[in-house]
Structures are given as structure tokens and as C-alpha cells.
C-alpha positions in Angstrom: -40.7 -4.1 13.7 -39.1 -4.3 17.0 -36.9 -7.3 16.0 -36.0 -5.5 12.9 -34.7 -2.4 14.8 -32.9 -4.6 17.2 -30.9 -6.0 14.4 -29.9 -3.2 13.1 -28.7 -1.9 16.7 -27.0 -4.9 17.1 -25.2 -4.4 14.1 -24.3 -0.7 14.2 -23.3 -1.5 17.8 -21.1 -4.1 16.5 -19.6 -2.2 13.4 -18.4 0.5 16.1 -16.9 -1.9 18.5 -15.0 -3.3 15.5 -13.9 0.0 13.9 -12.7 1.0 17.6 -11.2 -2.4 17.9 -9.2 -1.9 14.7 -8.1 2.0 15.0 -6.4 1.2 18.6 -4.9 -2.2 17.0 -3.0 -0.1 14.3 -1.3 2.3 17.1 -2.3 0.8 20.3 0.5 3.2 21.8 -1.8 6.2 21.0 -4.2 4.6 23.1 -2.2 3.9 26.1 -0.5 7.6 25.9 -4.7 9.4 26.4 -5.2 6.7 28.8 -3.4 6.5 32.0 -5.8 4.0 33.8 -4.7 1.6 30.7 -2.4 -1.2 31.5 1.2 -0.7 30.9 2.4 -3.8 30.7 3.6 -4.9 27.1 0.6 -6.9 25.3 2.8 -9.3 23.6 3.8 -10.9 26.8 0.9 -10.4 29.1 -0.9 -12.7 30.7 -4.8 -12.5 30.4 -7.7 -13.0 32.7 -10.8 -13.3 31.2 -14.6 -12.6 32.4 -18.0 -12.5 30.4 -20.7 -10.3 31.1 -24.6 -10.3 30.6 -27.4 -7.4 29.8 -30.9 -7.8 28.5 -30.4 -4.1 26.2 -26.6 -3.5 24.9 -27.0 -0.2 26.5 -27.2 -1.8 30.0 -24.3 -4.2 29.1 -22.2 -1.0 28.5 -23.1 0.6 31.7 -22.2 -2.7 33.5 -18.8 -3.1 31.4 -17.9 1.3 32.2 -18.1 0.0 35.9 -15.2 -2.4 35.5 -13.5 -0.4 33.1 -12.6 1.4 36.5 -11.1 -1.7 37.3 -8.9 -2.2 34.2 -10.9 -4.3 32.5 -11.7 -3.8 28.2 -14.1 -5.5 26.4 -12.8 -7.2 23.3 -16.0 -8.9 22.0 -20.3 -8.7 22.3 -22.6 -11.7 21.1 -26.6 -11.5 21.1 -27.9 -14.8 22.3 -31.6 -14.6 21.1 -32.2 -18.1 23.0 -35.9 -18.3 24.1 -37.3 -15.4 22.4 -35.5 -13.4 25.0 -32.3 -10.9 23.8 -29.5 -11.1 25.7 -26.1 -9.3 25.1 -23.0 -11.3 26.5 -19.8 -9.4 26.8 -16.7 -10.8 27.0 -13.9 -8.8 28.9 -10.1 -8.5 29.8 -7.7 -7.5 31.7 -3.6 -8.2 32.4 -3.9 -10.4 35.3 -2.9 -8.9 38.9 
């Protein structure tokens, strides 16, 4: 039962981080104009730097990845590694490199 519910959380989760992911694709400058903290610099040309990040309950990897969002960092993907029985939620994150 607990598995199952999981699942689905994982999925929902994921579904919204898409749909998010896709809406601020499609006008990204809407995005930038609400956010000030966002990056300025023009996408097409910016160089990356990339960092991943690990929570036993997605909820926890959120709170970890809304610290660093202070920082300029976004996340731009989530994986569930089920390896040893154990859930894990990796995040991987970016930001235009200082």
C-alpha cells in the first residue's frame, strides 16, 4: 500500500514539474519579468554548471533544492532510485555559471 502511494506521488510530482517545465519553456520571458532573482543572461548562449541533489522523501528534496534556489540555482529534472529497497529522490540542478 505504501509503495503504491509512493508511486503515485512520484508521478503527480513529476507530472507538475513537467507541466511547469513546459509553461515557462513556451514564454520563458514571462518568467524572468515575476522573477528578479532569475538569471538574466540569454539562455541560448549561457554556459551551465550543473549539481545533483539527494532526499529520502521528494518533499525533503524540495526543501533542500528552495535553499539553493536562493542561490540561483533551478531544478530541471527528479529521478527515484528505488536501489536497495530504500527510495531516494535525486535532483538534478542548474545554474549560469559565475
Amino acid at each position: 500500500m505504501t509503495g503504491t502511494i509512493l508511486r503515485l506521488a512520484s508521478v503527480f510530482f513529476i507530472l507538475v514539474v513537467g507541466i511547469l517545465s513546459i509553461t515557462t519553456s513556451r514564454n520563458p520571458g514571462t518568467f524572468h519579468e515575476k522573477n528578479p532573482a532569475a538569471v538574466s543572461a540569454n539562455e541560448s548562449t549561457a554556459i551551465w554548471e550543473y549539481r545533483t541533489l539527494a532526499g529520502a522523501t521528494p518533499e525533503l528534496l524540495a526543501a533542500q533544492a528552495n535553499k539553493l534556489a536562493t542561490e540561483s540555482w533551478e531544478m530541471i529534472d527528479i529521478e527515484q532510485d528505488v536501489a536497495d529497497s530504500q527510495h531516494h529522490w535525486i535532483g538534478l540542478l542548474r545554474r549560469v555559471k559565475r
